[in-house]
N, C-alpha and C positions, 0 to 999 in steps of 0.2 A: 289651446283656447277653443271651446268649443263652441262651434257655429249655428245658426238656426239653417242652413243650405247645405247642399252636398258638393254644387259644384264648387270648382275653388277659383279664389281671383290669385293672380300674378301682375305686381308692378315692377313697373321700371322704376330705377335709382338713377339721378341726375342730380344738376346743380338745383331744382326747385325740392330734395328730396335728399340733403345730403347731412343732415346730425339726426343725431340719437331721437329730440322731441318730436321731429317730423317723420322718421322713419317708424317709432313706437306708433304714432297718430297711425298712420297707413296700418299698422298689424292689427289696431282692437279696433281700424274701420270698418277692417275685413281684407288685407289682402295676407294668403297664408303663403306664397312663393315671392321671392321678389330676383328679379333678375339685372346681372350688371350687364351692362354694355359695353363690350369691348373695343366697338369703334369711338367711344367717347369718354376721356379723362385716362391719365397716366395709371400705371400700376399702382402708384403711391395713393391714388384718389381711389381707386379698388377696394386697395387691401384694408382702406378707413373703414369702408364701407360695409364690409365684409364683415368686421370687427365689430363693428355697431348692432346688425343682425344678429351676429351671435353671442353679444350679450342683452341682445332683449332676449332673445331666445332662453339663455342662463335663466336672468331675471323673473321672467315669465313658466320656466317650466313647459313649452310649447315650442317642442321640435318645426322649425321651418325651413323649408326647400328654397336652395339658394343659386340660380342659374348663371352660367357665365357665357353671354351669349356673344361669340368669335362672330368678326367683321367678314371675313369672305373676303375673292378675289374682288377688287369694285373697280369695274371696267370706266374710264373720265377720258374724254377729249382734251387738250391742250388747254393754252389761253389762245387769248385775242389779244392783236395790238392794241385795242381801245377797249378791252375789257368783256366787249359783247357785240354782237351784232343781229342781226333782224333778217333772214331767211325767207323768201316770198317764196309761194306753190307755184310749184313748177320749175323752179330754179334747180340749175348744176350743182354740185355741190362736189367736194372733193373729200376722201380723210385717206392720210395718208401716212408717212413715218420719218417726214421731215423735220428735223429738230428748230423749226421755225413759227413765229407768232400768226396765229391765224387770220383770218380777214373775211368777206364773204362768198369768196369762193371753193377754199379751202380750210382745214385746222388739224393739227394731230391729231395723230390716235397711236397713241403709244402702246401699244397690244399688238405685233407680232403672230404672236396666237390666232389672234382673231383674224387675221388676211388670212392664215392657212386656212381657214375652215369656211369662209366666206363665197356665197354661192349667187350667182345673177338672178334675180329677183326674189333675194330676203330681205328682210324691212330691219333696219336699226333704228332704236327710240330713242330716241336722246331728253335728256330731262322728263324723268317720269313719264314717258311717253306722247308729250305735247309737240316733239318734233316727232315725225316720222319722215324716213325717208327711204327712199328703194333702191335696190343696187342697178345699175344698167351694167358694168364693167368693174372686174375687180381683179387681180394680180394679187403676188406676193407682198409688195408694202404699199396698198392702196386698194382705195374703195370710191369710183365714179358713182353718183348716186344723184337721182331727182329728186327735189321737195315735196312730198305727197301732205305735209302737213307743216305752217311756216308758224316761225314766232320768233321771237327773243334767243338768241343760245349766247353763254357767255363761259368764263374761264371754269376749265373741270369739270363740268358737266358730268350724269351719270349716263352711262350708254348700255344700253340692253338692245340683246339678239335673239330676239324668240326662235325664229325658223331654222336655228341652226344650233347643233350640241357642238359645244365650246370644248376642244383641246385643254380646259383647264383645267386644274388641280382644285377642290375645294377650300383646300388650305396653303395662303401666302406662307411666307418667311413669315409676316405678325404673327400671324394666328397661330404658326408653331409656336414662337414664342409665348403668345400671351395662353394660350391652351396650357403647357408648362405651366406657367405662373398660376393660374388659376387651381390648376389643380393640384401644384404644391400649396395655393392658400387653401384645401379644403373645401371646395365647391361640389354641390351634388350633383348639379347636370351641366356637361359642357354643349350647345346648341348651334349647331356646326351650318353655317349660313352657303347658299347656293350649291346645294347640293344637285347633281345632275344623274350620277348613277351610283349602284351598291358600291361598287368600288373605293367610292369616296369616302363613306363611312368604314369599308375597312381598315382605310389609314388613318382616317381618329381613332376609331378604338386601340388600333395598335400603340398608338401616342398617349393614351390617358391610361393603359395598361392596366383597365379594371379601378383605378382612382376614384371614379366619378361613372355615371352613364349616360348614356349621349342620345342627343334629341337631333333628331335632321330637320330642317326647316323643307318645306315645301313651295317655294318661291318661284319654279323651273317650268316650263312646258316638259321638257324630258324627265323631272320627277315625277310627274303625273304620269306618265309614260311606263316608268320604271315603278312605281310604288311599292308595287305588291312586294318585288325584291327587296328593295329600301326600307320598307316594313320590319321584314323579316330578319333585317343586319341593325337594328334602331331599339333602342329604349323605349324610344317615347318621339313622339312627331309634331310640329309645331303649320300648322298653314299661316303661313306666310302673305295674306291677301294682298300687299302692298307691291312685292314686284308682279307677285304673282296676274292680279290686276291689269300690272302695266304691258305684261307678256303674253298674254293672252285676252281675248274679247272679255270687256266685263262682263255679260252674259253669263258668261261660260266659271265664271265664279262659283257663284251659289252654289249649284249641282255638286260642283266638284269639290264643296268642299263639306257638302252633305255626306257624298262616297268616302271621302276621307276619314271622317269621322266615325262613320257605321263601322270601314275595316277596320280604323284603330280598335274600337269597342272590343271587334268579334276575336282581334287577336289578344285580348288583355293588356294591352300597352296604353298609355295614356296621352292623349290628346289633349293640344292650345287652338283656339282660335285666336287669332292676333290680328293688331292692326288695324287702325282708324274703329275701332269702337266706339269711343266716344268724344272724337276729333274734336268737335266745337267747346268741349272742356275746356281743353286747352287754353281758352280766352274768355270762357263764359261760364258761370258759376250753375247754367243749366245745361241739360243736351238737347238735341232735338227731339222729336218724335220718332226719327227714322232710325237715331242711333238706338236708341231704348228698343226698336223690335228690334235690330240688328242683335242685341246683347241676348234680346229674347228667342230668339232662334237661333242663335247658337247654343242657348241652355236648352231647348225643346228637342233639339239635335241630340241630343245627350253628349255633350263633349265635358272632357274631365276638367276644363280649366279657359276662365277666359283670362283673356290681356289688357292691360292696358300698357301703351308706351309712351308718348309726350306728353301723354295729360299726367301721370304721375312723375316723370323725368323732368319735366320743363314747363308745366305749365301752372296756371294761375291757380287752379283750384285743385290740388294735387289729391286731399284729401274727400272732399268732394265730390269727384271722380270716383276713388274709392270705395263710398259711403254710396252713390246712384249706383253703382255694380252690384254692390251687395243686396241693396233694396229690390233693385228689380229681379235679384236671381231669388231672394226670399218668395216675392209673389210670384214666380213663374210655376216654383215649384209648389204653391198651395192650391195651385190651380188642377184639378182633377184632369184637366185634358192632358197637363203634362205625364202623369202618372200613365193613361191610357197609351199617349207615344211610347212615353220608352219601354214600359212592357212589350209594344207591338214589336217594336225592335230586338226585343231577345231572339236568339236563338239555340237549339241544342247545336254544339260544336267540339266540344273536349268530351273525351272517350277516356281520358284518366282516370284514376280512385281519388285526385285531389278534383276533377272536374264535377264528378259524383258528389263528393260531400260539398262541397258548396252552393250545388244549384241544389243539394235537399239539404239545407240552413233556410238556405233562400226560400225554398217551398213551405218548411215547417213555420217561419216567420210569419207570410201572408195567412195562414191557415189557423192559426193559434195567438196566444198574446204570446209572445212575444218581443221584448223590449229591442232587443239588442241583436246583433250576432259580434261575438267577441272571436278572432281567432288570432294565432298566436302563428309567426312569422318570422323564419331565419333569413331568407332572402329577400320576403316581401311578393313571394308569387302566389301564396296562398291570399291575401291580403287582395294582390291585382284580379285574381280569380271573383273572390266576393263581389268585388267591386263591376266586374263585369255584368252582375246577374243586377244591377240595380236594385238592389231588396229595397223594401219601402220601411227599412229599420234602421237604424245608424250599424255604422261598419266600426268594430273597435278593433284598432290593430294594435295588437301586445308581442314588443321588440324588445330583446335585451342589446339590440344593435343600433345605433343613435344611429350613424349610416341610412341604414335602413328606415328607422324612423321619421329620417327630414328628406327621403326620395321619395318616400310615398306619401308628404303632405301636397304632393301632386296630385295623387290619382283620388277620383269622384269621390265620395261620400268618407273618406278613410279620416278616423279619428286616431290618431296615433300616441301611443302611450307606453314609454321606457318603463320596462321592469327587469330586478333583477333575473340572474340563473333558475331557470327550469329545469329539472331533469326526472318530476314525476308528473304525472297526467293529474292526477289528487290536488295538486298545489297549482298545478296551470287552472283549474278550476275557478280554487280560491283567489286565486290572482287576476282571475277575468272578471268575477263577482264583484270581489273591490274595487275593481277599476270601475267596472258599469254603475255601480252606486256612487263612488266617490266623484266621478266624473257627470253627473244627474242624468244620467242616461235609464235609470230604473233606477227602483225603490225596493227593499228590505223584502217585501212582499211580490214581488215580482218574477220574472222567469228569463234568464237569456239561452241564446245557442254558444254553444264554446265547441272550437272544430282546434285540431291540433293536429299535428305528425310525432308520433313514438317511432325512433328514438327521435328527443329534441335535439334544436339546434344543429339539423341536417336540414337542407336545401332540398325542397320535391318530397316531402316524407309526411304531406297530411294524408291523415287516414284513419280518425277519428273525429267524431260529431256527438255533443251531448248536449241536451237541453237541462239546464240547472238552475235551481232557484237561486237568490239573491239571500235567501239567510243563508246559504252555506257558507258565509264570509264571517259568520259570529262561530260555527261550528268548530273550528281549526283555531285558534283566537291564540295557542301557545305553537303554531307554526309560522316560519317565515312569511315573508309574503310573498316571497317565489320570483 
């Protein structure tokens, strides 16, 4: 489905977002990724889901990226005898590893883990970080701590520990599980939640065994820390601003999720901004003003994809949401300052023969008319490479690997389009031609770039660039289509 934007939108699937008429509404709104949520609804309500996507997918003839995004360890406090209680600044507080109903001087904390790593004056948040509190004294199953911030706490609470890198596994018992499930239903990216070091990504991948590719969330003080590593063992990266937020000063956001984004870029991997985008959706059929620059600076950023999560999961105006995403990413990018950031943002970085031919696609584009750059894609790294260089032309990516075609309706500007077997440079021509005419990307009379690797359908083997006209598609007219 081709779009007037490069970047892409990603929604969440929930109960406001769960048949076929509302999830089609969400694809020709404009979201080209849609992601499940694996801390929310059974496998049975998944694998609907799932089903529905890809048969609009069928339907429609438009490869979509389908995310399965795993719940993560989620650190909770106990209950309360009375459900809740109200914590004044200054107060003692206790947590500790009694299997007993809390009150207000005390309440579990079932986490083990968390006493061993726990150090005299680190802060735990509790509820999105509206409680804060400081440790004075802490042992093996307990935590003395003062109220440095009071309010309401009540049963299960979520508890975050910035100052301290957690003994913990990325991946519960669920998440083994539901990671399995997902990727026996055919999911493109499984998105592996509290990530803290590369380590942790080397035991997803080991567990999806090449199935799917994996996205780390960026949620952590210690993934900011570790990035550059965690980069480099990841698919694709997702900033996570929501705990991220709560764990660190919000100040310290923005920046960090500016750097984030640049490294994603320079590595060719594909980056999410996520999270509270356009929160007031959720309940209002407008957003603010503040959310509309937030969308907008993520798009000026050059990031390959924004989020949305409650407002299309759960909320009133699911579509709506949508439909404001895609609008404002339309005008962001008609905007000529946008154009001038992200050029400023390129840089030379690949020393390859495929980094060569696609920053000179990308060059001969700006410099010449040309329509398109079409290039042809066994793993999709040639495809990620284009998309790097930002051209100011539409990116056509030509896969005879469906695989391939719904992971890279991830990354920035990638128009993706299933063709058969290639196995001459002549007919990948003609099949790049067709596609850019047939798809209204260019006209008959027109001119595209076509970049390929001989022999095809090898992984890392571009090494060829041709600029070709658009009637060579009448020329061949008794050859396949390739």
């Amino acid at each position: 489905m081709k779009r007037e934007r490069n970047v892409k939108i990603v929604a969440t699937l929930g109960p406001a977002s769960n048949d076929y008429e509302m999830i089609l509404a969400l694809h020709q709104a404009g979201a080209d990724v849609f992601r499940l949520n694996m801390s929310h609804g059974d496998h049975s309500e998944i694998a609907a889901r799932h089903a529905i996507i890809r048969k609009i997918e069928k339907d429609f003839d438009s490869p979509i990226a389908i995310i399965a995004d795993l719940q993560g360890p989620k650190l909770r406090v106990g209950i309360f005898k009375n459900g809740e209680v109200e914590l004044e600044i200054g107060a003692n507080f206790r947590l500790d590893f009694l299997e007993l109903e809390g009150d207000a001087n005390r309440v579990t904390l079932p986490h083990p883990e968390i006493f061993q790593a726990l150090e005299v004056g680190a802060s735990l948040l509790v509820n999105d970080g509206k409680i804060r509190l400081k440790i004075k004294t802490c042992g093996s199953d307990f935590a003395d701590c003062i109220v440095e911030a009071g309010g309401m706490i009540s049963n299960r609470k979520g508890v975050n520990v910035p100052d301290v890198l957690l003994p913990l596994k990325a991946l519960s018992e669920k998440d083994r599980l539901d990671l399995e499930f997902a990727c026996n239903l055919g999911v493109d990216w499984i998105a592996l939640s509290f990530v803290q070091r590369p380590e942790d990504v080397y035991e997803a991948r080991a567990l999806v065994n090449s199935r799917a590719s994996v996205m780390s969330k960026i949620e952590k003080p210690a993934a900011v820390d570790a990035f550059d590593e965690i980069l480099k063992v990841s698919d694709g990266i997702m900033v996570a601003r929501g705990d991220l937020g709560v764990e660190l000063p919000v100040q310290a956001v923005p920046p960090i999720q500016k750097q984030l984004v640049r490294k994603c870029r320079a590595a060719a991997k594909p980056v999410i901004v996520a999270t509270q985008m356009l929160e007031s959706m959720i309940e209002s059929p407008m957003p603010t003003r503040a959310e509309v620059s937030d969308v907008a600076n993520s798009i000026y950023e050059g990031t390959d994809a924004i989020m949305l999560s409650a407002e299309s999961a759960a909320g009133d105006y699911p579509v709506e949401a949508v439909t404001t995403m895609n609008n404002v990413a339309i005008e962001v990018e008609r905007d000529p300052t946008y154009t001038d950031i992200i050029e400023a943002g390129r840089s030379v970085l690949g020393k390859s023969v495929a980094d060569s031919i696609v920053a000179a696609a990308r060059e001969i584009a700006e410099t010449t008319d040309i329509k398109a750059i079409a290039c042809f894609t066994f793993s999709g790294t040639t495809a990620s490479l284009t998309a790097r260089e930002r051209p100011r032309v539409p990116i056509i990516a030509l896969t005879s690997n469906i695989d391939t075609a719904r992971r890279l309706s991830l990354t920035w500007g990638t128009n993706c389009v299933i063709t058969g077997p290639v196995d001459r440079f002549k007919m990948a021509v003609v099949a790049a031609v067709r596609a850019a005419v047939s798809q209204g990307f260019a006209d008959e009379s027109d001119q595209i770039a076509v970049t390929a690797g001989v022999p095809f359908n090898q992984a890392g083997t571009t090494n060829i660039l041709r600029v070709a006209p658009c009637e060579e598609r009448l020329i061949y007219r008794s050859e396949p289509d390739g």
